[in-house]
Legacy VTK file of the C-alpha trace (Angstrom):
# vtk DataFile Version 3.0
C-alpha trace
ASCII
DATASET POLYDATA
POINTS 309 float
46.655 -43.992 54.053
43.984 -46.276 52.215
41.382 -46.639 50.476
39.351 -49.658 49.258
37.087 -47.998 46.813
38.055 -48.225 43.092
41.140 -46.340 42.026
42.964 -47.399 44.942
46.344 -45.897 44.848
45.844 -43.588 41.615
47.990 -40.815 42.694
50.828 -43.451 44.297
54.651 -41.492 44.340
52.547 -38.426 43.211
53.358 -34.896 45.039
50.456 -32.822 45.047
50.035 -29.030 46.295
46.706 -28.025 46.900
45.860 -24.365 47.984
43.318 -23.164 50.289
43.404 -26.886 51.887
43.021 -26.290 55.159
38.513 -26.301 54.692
36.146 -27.398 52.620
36.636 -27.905 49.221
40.496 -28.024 49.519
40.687 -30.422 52.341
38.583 -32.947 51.167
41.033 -32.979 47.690
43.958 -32.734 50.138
42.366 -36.297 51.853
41.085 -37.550 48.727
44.719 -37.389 46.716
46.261 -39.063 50.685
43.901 -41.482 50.106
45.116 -42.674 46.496
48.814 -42.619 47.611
49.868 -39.035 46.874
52.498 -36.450 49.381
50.292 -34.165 49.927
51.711 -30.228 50.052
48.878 -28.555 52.340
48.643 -24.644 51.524
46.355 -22.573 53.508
46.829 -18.624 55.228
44.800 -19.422 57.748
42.292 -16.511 57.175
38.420 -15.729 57.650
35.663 -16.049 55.044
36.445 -12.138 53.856
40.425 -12.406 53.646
40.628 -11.279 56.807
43.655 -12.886 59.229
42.684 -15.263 61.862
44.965 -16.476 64.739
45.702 -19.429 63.415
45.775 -21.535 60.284
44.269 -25.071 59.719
46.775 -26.294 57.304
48.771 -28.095 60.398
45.654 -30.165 61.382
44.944 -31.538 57.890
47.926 -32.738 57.377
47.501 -34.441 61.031
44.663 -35.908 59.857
46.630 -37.469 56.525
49.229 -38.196 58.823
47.485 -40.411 61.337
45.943 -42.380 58.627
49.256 -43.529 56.896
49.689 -40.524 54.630
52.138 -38.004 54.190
51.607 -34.366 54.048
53.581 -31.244 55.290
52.323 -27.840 55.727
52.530 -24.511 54.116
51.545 -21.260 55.675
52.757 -18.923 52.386
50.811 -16.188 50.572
49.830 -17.513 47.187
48.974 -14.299 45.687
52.567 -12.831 46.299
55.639 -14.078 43.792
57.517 -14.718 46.824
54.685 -16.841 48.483
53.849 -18.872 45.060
57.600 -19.751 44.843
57.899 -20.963 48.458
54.883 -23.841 47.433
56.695 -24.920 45.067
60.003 -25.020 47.041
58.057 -26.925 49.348
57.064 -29.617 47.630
60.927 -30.137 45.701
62.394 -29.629 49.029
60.368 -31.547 50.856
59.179 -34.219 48.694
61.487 -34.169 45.349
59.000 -33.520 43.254
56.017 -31.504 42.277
53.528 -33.649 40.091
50.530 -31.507 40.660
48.803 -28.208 41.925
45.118 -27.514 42.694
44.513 -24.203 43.083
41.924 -24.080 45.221
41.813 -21.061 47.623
39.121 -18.179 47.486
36.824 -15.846 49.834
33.818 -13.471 49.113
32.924 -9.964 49.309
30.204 -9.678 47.344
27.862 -6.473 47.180
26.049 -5.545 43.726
27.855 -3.699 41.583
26.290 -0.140 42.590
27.893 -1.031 46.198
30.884 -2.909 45.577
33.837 -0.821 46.597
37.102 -0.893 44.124
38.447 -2.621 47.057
36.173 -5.390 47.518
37.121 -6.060 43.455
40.402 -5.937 43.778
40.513 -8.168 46.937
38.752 -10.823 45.050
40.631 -10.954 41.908
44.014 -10.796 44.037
42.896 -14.018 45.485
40.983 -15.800 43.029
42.871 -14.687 39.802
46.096 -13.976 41.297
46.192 -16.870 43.112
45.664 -18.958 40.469
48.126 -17.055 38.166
51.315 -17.153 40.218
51.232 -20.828 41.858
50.590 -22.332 38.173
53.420 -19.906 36.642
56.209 -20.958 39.285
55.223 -24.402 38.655
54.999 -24.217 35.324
58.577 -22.574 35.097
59.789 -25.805 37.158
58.431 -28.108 34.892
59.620 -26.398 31.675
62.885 -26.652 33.352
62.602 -29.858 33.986
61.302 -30.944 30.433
64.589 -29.232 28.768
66.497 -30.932 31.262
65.395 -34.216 29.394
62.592 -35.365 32.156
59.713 -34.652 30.965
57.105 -34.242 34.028
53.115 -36.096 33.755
52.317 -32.273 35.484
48.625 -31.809 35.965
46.893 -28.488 37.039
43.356 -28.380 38.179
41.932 -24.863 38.955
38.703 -24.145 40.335
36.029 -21.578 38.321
32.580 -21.646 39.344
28.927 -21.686 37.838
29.000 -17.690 38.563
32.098 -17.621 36.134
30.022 -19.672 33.499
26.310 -18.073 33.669
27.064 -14.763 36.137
26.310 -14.473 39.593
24.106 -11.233 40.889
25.940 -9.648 43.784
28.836 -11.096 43.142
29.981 -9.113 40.059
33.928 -9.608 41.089
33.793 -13.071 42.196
32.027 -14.163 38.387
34.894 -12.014 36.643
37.246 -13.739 38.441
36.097 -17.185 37.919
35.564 -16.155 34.524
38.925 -15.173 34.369
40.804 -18.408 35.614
38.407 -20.073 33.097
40.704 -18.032 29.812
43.941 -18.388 32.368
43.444 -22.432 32.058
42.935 -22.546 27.964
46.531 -20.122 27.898
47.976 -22.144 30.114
46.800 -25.545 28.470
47.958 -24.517 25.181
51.093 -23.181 26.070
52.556 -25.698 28.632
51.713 -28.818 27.053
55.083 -29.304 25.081
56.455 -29.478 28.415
54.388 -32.018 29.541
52.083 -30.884 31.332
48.079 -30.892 31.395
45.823 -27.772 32.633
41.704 -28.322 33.245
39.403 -26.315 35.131
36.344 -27.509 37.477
33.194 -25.264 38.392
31.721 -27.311 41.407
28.662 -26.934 43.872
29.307 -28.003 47.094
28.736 -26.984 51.153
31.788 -24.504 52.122
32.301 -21.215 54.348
31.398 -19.709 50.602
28.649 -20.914 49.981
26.723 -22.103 53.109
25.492 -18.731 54.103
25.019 -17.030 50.257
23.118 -20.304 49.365
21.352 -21.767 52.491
18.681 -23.655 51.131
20.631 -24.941 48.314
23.315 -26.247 50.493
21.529 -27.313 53.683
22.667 -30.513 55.183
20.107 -33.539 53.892
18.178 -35.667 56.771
20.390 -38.485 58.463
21.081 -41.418 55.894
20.279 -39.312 52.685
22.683 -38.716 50.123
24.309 -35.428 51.055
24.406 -34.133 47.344
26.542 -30.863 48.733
29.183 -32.525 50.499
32.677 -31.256 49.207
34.136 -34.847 48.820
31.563 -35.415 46.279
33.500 -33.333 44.161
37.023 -34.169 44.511
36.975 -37.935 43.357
36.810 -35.293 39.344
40.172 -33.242 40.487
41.810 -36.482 41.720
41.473 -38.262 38.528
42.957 -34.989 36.770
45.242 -34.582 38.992
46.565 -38.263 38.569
48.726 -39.428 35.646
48.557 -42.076 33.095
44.998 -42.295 34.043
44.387 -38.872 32.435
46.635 -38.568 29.877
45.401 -36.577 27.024
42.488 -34.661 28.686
43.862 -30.749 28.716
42.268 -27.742 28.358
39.024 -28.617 29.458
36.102 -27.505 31.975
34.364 -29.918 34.419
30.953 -28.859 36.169
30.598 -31.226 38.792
28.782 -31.261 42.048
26.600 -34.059 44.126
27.007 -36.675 41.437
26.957 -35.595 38.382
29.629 -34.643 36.095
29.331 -32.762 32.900
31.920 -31.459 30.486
31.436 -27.668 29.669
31.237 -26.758 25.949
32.055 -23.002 25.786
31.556 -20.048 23.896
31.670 -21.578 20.222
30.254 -19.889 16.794
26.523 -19.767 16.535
24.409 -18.490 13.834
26.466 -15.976 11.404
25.642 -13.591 8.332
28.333 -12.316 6.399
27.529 -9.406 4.010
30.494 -9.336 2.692
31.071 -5.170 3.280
30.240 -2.996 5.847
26.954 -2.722 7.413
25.013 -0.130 8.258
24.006 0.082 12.454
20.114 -0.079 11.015
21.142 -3.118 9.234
23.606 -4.595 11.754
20.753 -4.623 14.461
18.174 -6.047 12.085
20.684 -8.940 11.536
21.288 -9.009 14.934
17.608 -9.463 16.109
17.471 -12.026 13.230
20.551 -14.197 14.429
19.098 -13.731 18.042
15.802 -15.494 16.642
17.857 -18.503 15.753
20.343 -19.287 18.291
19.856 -20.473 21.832
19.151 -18.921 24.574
21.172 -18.554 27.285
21.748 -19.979 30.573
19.983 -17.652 33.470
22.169 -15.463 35.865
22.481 -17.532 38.873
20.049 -15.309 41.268
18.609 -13.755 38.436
LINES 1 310
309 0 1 2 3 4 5 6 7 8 9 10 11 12 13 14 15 16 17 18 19 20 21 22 23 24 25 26 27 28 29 30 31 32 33 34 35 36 37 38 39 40 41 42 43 44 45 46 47 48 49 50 51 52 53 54 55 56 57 58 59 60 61 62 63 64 65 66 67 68 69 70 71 72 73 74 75 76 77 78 79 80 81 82 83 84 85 86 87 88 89 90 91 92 93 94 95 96 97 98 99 100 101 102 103 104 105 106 107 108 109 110 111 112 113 114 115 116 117 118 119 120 121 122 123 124 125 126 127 128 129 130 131 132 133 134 135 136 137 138 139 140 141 142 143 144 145 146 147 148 149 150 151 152 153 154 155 156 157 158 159 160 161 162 163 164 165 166 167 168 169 170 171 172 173 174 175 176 177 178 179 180 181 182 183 184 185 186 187 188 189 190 191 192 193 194 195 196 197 198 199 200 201 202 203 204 205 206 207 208 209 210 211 212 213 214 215 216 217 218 219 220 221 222 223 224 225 226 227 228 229 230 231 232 233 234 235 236 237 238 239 240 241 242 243 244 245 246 247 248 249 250 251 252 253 254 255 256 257 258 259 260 261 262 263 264 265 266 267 268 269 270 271 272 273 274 275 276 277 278 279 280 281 282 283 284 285 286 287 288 289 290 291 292 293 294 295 296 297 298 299 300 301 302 303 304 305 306 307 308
């Protein structure tokens, strides 16, 4: 498979698993790391917009698409969000490829209701998916590259997961989905920190782009552009970002970090970091605490608006 923009071959002898590849945002990272040389391990359940099965899953026809252009890809139909599933990606790329250089995780649905409405099920459907399946596919890989590192080779690992604006700013109706996001947004600092002895580098993205997610809760936002425009909300806008990450010696050293990207811009999240402070040296009083609250409200910033707000 080829590609003759710049970067050409990036991701060459790289084995990549990407989850929730078989649509939007995953498939066009699944094309986008075939296109710079990478085996590409294709995860997706084949299920509807709201986790629901469907008769079939797409998986196979992506990687029939990498295949006819020169690429190599194999499927995977397993759940991420089980231990058993999670394992069986990983298997798949060692047994299939030798190797496992990189995971995206990727995969996510809706059920979003405001919070007066949201049934406990409808939260913990979302954070099975969405923080589970982030949790397990990075820890079984992680464990294989740990082993790997004492084993004396020392992996160039990447891990790119996938947050969202909602887990930055908030996200009205969609209480679960922006605790989630927020969620795999603390999971990728842990997992940063802790893996990086063993060679291996963690960032997080928080894109805007046209999927089954988003096309129908965001309409006018993500509405096709006229013929010839720039189509700001395509998804392959956004994975040239996770293939870089997701490459090696081209990103060393650049771990632990969070990527907003979408159309084509790119900006580098600064989180939560200590604003204005007053220390008075014993214990307050709640009269005085909230009159040095409203004071150290007065100076800092303000904050970014609740998407829908």
């Amino acid at each position: 498979m080829t590609d003759t923009g710049d970067g050409a071959g990036l991701c060459a002898g790289r084995v990549v698993a990407v989850t929730g590849a078989g649509r939007g945002l995953g498939r066009a990272h699944a094309l986008a790391f075939a296109a710079q040389g990478a085996k590409v391990v294709v995860n997706d359940l084949g299920v509807g917009l709201d986790g629901a099965p469907a008769s079939d899953s797409p998986a196979v026809q992506v990687v029939e698409e990498i295949r006819a252009s020169g690429g190599q890809a194999l499927a995977h139909g397993g759940d991420i969000t089980t231990s058993e599933g999670a394992a069986s990606l990983v298997a798949a790329a060692v047994d299939g490829f030798g190797r496992l250089d990189t995971l995206v995780n990727n995969a996510g649905f809706l059920r979003d209701r405001m919070l007066v409405n949201l049934a406990e099920d409808d939260w913990d459907a979302v954070m099975r998916v969405h923080l589970k399946g982030h949790f397990l596919p990075l820890q079984h890989a992680a464990a294989h590259w740990r082993a790997e590192a004492k084993a004396g080779r020392t992996p160039a690992a990447r891990v790119v997961n996938t947050s969202s604006g909602a887990g930055l700013l908030g996200s009205v109706g969609q209480g679960n989905y922006s605790a989630a996001k927020a969620g795999i947004l603390g999971l990728t600092l842990v997992a940063a920190a802790e893996m990086g002895r063993y060679g291996v580098q963690v960032n997080a993205i928080a894109p805007a782009a046209r999927t089954r997610m988003t096309e129908a809760t965001f309409a006018e936002t993500m509405a096709a552009p006229s013929e010839g425009a720039f189509d700001a909300m395509a998804p392959e806008n956004v994975s040239p970002l996770v293939v870089w990450l997701g490459s090696g010696p081209a990103s060393d050293g650049v771990t632990g970090r969070v990527f907003e990207v979408e159309a084509g811009r790119i900006t580098v999240m600064e989180g939560w970091r200590a604003g204005p402070t007053i220390d008075k040296g014993e214990r307050w009083t709640p009269t005085d605490a909230g009159e040095a609250a409203r004071e150290l409200l007065g100076r800092a910033g303000a904050p970014g608006a609740v998407y829908g707000a």
